[in-house]
N, C-alpha and C positions, 0 to 999 in steps of 0.2 A: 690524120688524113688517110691511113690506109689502115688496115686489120692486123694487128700484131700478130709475128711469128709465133707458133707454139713454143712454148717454154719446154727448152732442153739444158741437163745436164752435164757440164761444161770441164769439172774437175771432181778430183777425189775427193771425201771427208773422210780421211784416216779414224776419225774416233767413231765415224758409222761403221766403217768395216769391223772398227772393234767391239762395237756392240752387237754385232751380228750373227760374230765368232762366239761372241759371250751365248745368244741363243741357240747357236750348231750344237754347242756343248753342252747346253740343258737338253737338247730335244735327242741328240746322240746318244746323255747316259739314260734317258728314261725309256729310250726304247732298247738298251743293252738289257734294261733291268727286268730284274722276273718278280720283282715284290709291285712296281708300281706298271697298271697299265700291261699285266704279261700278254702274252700272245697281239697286243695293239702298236702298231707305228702312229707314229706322228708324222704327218708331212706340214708338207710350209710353202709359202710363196711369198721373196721379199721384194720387195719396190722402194725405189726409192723417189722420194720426194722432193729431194733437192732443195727443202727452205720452201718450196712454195704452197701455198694455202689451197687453192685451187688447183695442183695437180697431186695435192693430200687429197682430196675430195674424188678425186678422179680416183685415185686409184682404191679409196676405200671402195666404192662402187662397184669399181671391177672386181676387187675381195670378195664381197658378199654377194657377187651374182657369178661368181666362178667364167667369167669370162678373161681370157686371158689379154687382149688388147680393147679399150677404151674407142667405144663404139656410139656419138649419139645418135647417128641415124638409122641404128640398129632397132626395130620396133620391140623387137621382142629377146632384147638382152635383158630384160627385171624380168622374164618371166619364169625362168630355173629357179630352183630350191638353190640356197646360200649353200656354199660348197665349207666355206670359211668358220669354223665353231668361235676364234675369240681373235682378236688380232694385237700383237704385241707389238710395241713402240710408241714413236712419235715422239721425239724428246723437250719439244716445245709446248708452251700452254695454248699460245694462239692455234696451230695446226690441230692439236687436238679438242680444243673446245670446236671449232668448225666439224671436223670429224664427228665426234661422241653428237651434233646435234645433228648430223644425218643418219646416223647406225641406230641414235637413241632409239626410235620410233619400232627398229626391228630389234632391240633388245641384245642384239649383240657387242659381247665385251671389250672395252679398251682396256687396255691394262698399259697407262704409260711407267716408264722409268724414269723420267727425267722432270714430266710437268707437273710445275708446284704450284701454280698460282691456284688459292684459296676461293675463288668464283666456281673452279669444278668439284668443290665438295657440293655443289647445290645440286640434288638430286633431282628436284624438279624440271631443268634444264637440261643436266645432264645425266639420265637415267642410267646408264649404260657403261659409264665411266670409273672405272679406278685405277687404284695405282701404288707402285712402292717405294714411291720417295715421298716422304711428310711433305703434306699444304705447307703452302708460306702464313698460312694464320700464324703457327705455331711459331717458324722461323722468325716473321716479321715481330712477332711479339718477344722473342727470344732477342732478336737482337737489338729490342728498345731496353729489356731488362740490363742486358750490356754493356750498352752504351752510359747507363744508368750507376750503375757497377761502379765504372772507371769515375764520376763524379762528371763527366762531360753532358751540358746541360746545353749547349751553344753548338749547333749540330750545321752543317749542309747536306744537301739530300741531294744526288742524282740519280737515275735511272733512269731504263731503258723506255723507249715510249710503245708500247706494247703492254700485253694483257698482263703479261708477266710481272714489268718494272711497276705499272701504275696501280695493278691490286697491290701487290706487297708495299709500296712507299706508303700507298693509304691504310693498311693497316698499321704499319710502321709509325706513321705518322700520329694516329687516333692511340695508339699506347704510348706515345712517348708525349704527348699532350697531358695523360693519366698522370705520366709519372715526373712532369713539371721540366720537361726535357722541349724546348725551341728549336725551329727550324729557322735559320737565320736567311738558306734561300730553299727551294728544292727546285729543278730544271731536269728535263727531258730530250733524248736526242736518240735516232734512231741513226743505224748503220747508212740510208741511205740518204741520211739529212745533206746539204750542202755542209762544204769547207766551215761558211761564215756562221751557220749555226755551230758548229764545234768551237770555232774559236770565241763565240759568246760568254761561251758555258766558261773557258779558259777566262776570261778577263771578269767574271763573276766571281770564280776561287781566289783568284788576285787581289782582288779589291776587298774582299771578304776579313771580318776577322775571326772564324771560326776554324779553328783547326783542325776540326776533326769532319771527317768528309763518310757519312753513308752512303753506300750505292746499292742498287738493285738490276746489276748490268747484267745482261747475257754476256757468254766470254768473249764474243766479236767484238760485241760494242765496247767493254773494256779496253780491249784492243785498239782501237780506233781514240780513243780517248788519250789511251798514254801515250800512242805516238805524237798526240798532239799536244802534250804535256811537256814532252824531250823537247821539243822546238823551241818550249819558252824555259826549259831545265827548270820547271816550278816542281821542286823538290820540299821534303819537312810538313810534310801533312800526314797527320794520322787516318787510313785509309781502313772503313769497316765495311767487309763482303760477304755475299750469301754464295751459298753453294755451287753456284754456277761456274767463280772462279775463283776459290781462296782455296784449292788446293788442285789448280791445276797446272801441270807443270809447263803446257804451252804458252801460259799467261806470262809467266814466271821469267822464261826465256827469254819472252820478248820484251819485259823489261828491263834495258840494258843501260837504262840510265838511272837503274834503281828509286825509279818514284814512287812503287809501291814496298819498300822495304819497312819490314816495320810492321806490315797490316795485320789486322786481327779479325777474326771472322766464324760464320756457323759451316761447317761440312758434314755430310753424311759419314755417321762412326766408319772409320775404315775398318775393311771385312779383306779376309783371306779368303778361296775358294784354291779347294786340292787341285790342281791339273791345269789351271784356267790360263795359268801365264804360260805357258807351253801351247796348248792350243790355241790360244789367240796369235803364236808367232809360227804356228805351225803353217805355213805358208807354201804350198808344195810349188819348186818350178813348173812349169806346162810344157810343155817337147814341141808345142804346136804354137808358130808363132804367129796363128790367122788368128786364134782369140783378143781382140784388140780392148776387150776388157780387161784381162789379166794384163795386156803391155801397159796400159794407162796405170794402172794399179802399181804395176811395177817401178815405172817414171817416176813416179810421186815420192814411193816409199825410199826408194836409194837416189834422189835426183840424176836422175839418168837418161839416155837415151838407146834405143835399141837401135842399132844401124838401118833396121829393114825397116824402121815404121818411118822417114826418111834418110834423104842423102846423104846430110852432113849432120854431125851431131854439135856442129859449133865448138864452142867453149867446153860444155856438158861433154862427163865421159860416156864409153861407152858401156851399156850394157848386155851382160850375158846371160843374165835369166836364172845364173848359180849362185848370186851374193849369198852371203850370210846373212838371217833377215837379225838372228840375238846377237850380231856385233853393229846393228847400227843404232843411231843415238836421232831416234825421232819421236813426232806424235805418237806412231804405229808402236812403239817401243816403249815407251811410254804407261807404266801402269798405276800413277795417281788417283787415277778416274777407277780404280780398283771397285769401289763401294756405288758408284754406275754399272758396272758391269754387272754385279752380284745383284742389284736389281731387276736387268733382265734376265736374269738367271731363275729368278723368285719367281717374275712372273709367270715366264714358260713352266715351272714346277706350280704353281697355282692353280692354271687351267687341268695340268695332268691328273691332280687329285678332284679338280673337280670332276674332269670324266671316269678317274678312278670310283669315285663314290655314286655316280649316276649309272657306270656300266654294273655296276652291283658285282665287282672284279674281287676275286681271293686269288686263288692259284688260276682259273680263267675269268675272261672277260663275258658279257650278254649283250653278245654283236647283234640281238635283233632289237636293242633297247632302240627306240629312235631318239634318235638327239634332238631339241629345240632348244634354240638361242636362249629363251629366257628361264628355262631349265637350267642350262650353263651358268648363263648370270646371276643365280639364285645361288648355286651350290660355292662357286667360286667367294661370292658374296659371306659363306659361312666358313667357308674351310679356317682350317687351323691345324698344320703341320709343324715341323723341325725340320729343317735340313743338314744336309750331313755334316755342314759345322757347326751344329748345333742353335741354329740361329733360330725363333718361333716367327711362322708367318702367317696373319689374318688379317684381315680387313675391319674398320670400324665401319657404323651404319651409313658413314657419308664417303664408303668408298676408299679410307684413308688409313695407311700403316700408323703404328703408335710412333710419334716422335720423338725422337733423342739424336741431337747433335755437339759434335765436337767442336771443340775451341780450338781453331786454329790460328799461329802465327810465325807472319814470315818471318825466319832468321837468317840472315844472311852470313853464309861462309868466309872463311880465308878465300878459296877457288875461287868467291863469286859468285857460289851456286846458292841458291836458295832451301835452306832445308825448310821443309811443312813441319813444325813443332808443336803436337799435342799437349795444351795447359792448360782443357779441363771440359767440362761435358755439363751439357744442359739436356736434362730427361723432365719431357713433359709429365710423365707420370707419375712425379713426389710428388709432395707438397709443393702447395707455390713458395714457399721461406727456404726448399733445400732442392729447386730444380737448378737453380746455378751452382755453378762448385766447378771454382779454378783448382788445379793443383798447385803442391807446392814446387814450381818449374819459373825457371827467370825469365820474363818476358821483355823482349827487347821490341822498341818503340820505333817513329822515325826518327831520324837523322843516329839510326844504331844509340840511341839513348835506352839508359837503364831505368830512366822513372818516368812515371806515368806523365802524358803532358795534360797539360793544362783547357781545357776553352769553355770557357765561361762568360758570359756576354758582360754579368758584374761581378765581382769577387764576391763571398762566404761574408755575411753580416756576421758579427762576434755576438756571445752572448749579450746582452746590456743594451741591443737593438733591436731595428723591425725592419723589414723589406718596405716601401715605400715607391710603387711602379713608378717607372718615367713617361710621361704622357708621351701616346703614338707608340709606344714599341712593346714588343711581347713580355712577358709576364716574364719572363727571365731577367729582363733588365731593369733595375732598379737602385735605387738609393735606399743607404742605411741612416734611417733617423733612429738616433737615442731616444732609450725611452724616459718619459718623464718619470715628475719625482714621484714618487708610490709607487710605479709599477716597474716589472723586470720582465725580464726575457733569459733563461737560462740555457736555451739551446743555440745553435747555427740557423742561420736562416728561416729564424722566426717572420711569420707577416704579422703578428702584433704582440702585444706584450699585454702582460697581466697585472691586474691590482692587486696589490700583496693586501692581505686581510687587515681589521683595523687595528690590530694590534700590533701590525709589523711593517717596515721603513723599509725605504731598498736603502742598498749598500751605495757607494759611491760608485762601484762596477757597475751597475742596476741590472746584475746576475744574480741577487739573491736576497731573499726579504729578510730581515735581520730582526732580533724584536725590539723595540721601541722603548726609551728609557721610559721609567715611571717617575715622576717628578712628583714630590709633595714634600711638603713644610717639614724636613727633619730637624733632631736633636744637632746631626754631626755638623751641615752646613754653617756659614758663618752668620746668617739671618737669621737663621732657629737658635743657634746659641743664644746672639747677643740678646734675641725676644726670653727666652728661658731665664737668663743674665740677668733681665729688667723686670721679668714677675717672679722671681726668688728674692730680688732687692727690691722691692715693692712690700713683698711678703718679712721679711726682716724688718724692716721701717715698720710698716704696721705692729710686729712686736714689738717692738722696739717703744714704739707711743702707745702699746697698753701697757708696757710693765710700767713706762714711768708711770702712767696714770694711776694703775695698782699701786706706785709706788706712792703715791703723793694723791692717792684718791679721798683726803678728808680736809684736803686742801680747797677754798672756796672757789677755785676757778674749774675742779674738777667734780667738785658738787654741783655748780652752776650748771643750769640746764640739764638737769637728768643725766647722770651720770650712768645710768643703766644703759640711757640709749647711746650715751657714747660711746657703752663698751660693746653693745649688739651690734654699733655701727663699725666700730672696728672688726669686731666678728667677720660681717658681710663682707668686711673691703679684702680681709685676707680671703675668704672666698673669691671675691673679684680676680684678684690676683693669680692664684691658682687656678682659678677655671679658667683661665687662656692657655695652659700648660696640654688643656685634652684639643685644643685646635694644632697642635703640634704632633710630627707622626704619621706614621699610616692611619690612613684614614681604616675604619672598622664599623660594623653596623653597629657596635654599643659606642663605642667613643664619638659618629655621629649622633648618635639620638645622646649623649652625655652632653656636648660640648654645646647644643644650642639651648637647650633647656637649663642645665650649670648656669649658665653664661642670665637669660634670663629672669631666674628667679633671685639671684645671688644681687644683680642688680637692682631689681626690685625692691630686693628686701634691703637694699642699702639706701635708695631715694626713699624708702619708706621712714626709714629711720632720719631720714636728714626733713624728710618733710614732718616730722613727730618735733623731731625741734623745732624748724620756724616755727609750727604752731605755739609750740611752749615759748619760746620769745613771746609772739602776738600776746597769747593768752597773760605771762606776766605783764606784759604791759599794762592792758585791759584791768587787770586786778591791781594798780598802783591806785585803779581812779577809785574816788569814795562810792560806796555804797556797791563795788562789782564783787560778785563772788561767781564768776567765770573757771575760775582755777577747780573748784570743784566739781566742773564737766566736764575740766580734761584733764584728771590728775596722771600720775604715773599707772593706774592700772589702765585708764584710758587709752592712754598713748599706748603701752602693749597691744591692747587690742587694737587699735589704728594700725600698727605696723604687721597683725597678723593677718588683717584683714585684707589690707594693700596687698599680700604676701599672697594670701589664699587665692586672691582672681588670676593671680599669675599661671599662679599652681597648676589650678582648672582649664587656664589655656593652655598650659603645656599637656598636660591630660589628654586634651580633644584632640592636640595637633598629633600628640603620638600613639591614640588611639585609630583615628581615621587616616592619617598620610604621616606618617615619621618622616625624618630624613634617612639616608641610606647611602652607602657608599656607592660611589658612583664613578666610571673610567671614560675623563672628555678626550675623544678625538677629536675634535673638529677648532680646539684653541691653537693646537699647535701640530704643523703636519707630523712632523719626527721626532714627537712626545706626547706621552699620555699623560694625562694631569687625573691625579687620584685626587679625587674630592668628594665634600659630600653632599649628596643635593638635599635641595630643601626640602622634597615631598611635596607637602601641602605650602605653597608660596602663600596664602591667606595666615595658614600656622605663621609662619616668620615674620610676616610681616604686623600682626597683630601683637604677638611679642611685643615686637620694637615699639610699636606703636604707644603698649601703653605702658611702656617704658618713657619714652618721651612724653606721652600722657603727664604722668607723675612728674616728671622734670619739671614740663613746663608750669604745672601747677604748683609746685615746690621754689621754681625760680622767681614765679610773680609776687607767693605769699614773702620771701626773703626780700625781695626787690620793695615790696611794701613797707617793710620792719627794718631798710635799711638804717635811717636816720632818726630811730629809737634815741632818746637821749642819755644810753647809758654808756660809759667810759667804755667798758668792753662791751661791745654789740655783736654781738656773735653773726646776728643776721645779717648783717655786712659784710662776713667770709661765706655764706653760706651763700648769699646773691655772686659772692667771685667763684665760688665752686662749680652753682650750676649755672655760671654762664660760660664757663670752661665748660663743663659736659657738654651743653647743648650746641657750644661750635664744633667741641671733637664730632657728635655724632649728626650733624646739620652735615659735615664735610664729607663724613664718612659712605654717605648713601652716595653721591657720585663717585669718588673714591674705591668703593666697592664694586662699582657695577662696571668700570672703565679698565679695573686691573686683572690682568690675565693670569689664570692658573694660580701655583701655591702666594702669587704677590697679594690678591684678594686676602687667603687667610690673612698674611702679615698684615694688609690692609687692620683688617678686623681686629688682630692682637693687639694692633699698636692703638684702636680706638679704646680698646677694654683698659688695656694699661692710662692711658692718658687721662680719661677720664678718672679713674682710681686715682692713679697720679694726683690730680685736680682737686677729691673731696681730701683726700687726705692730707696733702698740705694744706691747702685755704683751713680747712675747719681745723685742725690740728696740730700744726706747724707754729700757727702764734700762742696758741695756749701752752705749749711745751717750752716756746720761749720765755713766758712769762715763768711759767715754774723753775726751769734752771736758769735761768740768766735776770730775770726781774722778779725774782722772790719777795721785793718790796711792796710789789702790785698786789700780790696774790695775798689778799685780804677784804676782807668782806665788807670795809666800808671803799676800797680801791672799786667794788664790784659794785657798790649802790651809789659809786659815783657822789661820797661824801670827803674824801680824806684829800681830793685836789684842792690847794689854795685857790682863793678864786683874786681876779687881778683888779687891778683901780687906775 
């Protein structure tokens, strides 16, 4: 409803006066000096601003048109030459980004001490702007590395609502996303928010489970914060600050309920400067007690009153004007802010060498150089000095000193007092793997704890797991699913796990692939024995009924039938026997191509021999009748050739099969997940199954011709055992084809063994077993009218 009062300046900022001091004392020793700037003074004019944006503006104005009071209905106060070559201060981002975008245009320099926010390295905007306290790019990303550091992933965020708090939190924020670090809330609050906004922000940390609290506060609003923190004594939070206020001792002070004890945080590397703590308290009394600037000044610094400035001094003592300013214990006294100071100290030495190098100054200066603004801002923009403690000072192209900040944290004293405790330093200028580097210094946490705390939204998945997000909430919070069978995870907070190769199992931890037993048909197991066992006594038996046979080979039941081919056939069967012995074993490229091919022709040449006899039964029959002489188409050299013949077609498939596609050793993953089954494959399946084929070929033709010549009329009818042999074979191996194809890994081989053997088994007793009987145990038979079926009584 009416026009607001002009904004005036109401109390002191002790730490403005200290930074002011800190400029007397740069612009003092350079004009003492005869190396920098000789025969040149520096003058100055300070204003102060009081926090406000628009009497910043005002007064930059009057700076750079050399007028002394702030004039808008002055027409022609722009129209003087700028008096003002660079102007130093401004200790906030917001005053100065307003600032630098009105001077930008005329080119003349800011040089702040104090403003970091990362928005005034932009040159385009702000032309005219630098400064020597590092951007918060650097800090905010320094202090995501940090936070990172410590293993804290489950963060809160506040800050200030300003230029300041909201570019740093969002840089802050965009790295700590990088580095898989959550913000579980972040909130904003300025100095002049209502009550109920502050106490929001408090019933947010409470309700919270993150323990660890980032800020981006200026030191007011800090301020304002913990006093409303004490009300609700919300103590045991780990507090992470930027340089505004983690080492400043007025912050420090005032909390007295110790909520910030514990904190850790970025500060400007603390700097000594020769003389500076002397001159800042060098504070001369005034004799004159109408300057009512130095009495205000004076109130402030020793809480006092001067009796003339009024009546009654109240409570408050009085003042004399003579304290001691180095016995008292305030802001003003106060030299934490050491490495602030030394900035505006930089600066005022910055502009010096810039007009040192523009005045083209040795032992004189060329006072008729003319100066212009952006001539300044040029040289300033390049210089690159030492100062007297040794410190280098230049500017980067975006107006910004090189960053390196200190780790600081609070530790709290016996006294109470808060000591600032360096434990370690972050220099942007390494590498990114060696810019952090804590020292070795014990760092004490909240609640004066010694170990690091904890905040984590979900606990560390163990190796043998995987991160698994929880629907709706940040990537931080998750569930650990084990990983399945084949795959592992060997690190901490895997998001997924790996399939170990096919040669290797995971462990029952499912941290680590293990390799996979190899399983095949051994000698040592108790299946490979007992099969071994059963074709070595297979193989005995079969000697066993040739020697008798040798033994008593002139005997007519061993001449009967070709006794050659009994003994070829025993030949084979001991082959039978033995070639199950190469199915046993590591499998091998010779022992595959050995074991199916053996296996084979061995049998072959055994139905060959068994089918040589039934013919020879048929064929004697045939020659009992009158008038057949049949026997002389199939005598003994015939029958050889029959059985070489049978022999030879085998031969030739095996040939083709091991010529075009052998079998080959071969390693199945896919029978069994955590075992390999060494086997061997068939190659060509046409090769194998042709084999068998006319394998059973033979059989069946071998079984019908016996099955025909069962009921010969002679006392021993051979072809009677020979119809039971191969109807043994052809159900061993009728069974064997499901049998084989149903059973998994080295049970297949045994499958196969126990068909080789069985059938073996099978010719060898049926055809052999009763004629051995007849020789050792019915010797009576074994004669050659018992064989023509003459020497039985016949009955009535």
């Amino acid at each position: 409803m009416h026009k607001p009062l002009p904004l005036q300046c109401t109390s002191f900022n002790l730490r403005g006066i200290q930074y002011t001091q800190a400029m007397l004392l740069a612009i003092e020793e350079i004009n003492n000096s005869t190396d920098l700037l000789p025969g040149i003074s520096l003058g100055y004019k300070i204003y102060d601003i009081c926090g406000s944006i628009s009497r910043g503006v005002g007064v930059t104005l009057a700076l750079t048109n050399g007028n002394e009071e702030i004039s808008s209905a002055s027409d022609g106060a722009c129209a003087r030459p700028g008096q003002v070559q660079a102007i130093v201060g401004v200790g906030h981002s917001t005053p100065s980004m307003a600032i630098s975008t009105v001077i930008g245009p005329f080119n003349i320099p800011l040089i702040s001490h104090y403003a970091t926010c990362a928005c005034l390295s932009d040159k385009t905007k702000y032309p005219s702007f630098l400064r020597t306290i590092p951007s918060d790019y650097y800090q905010s990303r320094a202090l995501a590395h940090l936070v990172r550091y410590f293993g804290w992933t489950w963060v809160g965020a506040i800050r200030s609502n300003n230029d300041y708090g909201n570019n740093g939190m969002a840089i802050f924020t965009e790295t700590a996303q990088q580095l898989g670090i959550c913000l579980e809330y972040s909130v904003s609050f300025d100095k002049t928010d209502p009550p109920d906004k502050i106490k929001k922000i408090v019933d947010i940390i409470k309700t919270s489970t993150s323990k660890v609290i980032v800020t981006f506060l200026a030191h007011m609003d800090i301020d304002i914060l913990i006093h409303e923190l004490s009300l609700h004594n919300l103590t045991g939070y780990q507090w992470v600050g930027t340089e505004s206020w983690i080492f400043d001792f007025q912050t420090a002070s005032m909390d007295r309920h110790h909520i910030l004890d514990g904190a850790i945080g970025l500060s400007i590397p603390s700097a000594h400067v020769s003389g500076m703590r002397e001159f800042i308290l060098d504070v001369k009394p005034l004799n004159s007690s109408k300057n009512e600037l130095f009495v205000e000044f004076w109130e402030t610094l020793f809480d006092c009153k001067f009796m003339l400035s009024r009546s009654s001094a109240g409570n408050q003592r009085e003042c004399t004007g003579h304290e001691d300013v180095t016995g008292a214990q305030n802001t003003f006294t106060d030299m934490s802010l050491m490495p602030i100071f030394y900035n505006v100290y930089k600066g005022v030495y910055a502009v010096a060498h810039a007009l040192h190098n523009i005045l083209n100054c040795n032992k004189t200066c060329n006072n008729k150089v003319k100066l212009e603004p952006l001539t300044i801002l040029q040289r300033i923009r390049k210089i690159r000095f030492t100062t007297k403690e040794g410190d280098e000072v230049y500017f980067t192209e975006n107006g910004d000193p090189a960053a390196k900040y200190e780790i600081i944290n609070w530790q709290p004293t016996e006294n109470g007092i808060v000591d600032f405790v360096t434990v370690g330093v972050h220099d942007t200028s390494l590498p990114a793997d060696k810019q952090l580097n804590l020292l070795n210094k014990p760092l004490i946490w909240a609640r004066n704890s010694l170990q690091v705390p904890s905040s984590v939204c979900s606990e560390k998945c163990p190796p043998g797991s995987r991160k698994v997000l929880q629907k709706g909430k940040p990537v931080c919070c998750y569930d650990c699913l084990r990983c399945a069978e084949g795959e592992i995870s060997n690190i901490t907070d895997s998001i997924s796990c790996v399939r170990c190769h096919p040669e290797f199992w995971s462990n029952e931890r499912r941290d680590a692939c293990v390799k996979k037993e190899a399983e095949f048909l051994s000698y040592e197991e108790i299946m490979g024995a007992l099969l071994t066992a059963a074709s070595l006594f297979g193989t005995c038996m079969t000697f066993v009924v040739a020697f008798i046979f040798f033994r008593y080979r002139q005997t007519p039941v061993v001449r009967a039938n070709n006794s050659e081919l009994s003994f070829l056939l025993l030949f084979s069967l001991t082959l039978c026997f033995l070639c199950s012995l190469t199915f046993i074993g590591r499998p091998s490229e010779w022992s595959c191509m050995l074991r199916h091919t053996a296996f084979g022709i061995t049998f072959v040449l055994c139905i060959s021999c068994v089918l040589g006899k039934t013919i020879v039964v048929l064929m004697a029959f045939r020659a009992t009748l009158p008038g057949s002489d049949v026997m002389k188409w199939f005598g003994p050299t015939q029958q050889k050739l029959s059985v070489l013949g049978f022999t030879l077609v085998q031969v030739i498939i095996c040939i083709f099969w091991l010529t075009i596609s052998p079998p080959f050793p071969f390693k199945n993953f896919k029978t069994f997940k955590n075992k390999i089954i060494l086997e061997c494959a068939l190659g060509s399946a046409v090769g194998f199954w042709a084999v068998l084929g006319y394998i059973g070929l033979l059989a069946m033709l071998c079984f019908s011709l016996a099955f025909l010549a069962r009921k010969l009329p002679d006392n021993f009818n051979e072809a009677k055992f020979i119809t039971f042999s191969m109807l043994i074979f052809c159900a061993v191996w009728i069974t064997f084809i499901p049998a084989y194809v149903s059973s998994p890994g080295k049970f297949s081989v045994a499958v196969e063994i126990f068909a080789i053997l069985a059938s073996s088994f099978g010719l060898l007793i049926c055809i052999f077993i009763p004629k051995c009987y007849i020789i050792l145990l019915k010797p009576e038979k074994n004669t050659k009218k018992n064989m023509m079926g003459k020497g039985a009584p016949k009955s009535t």
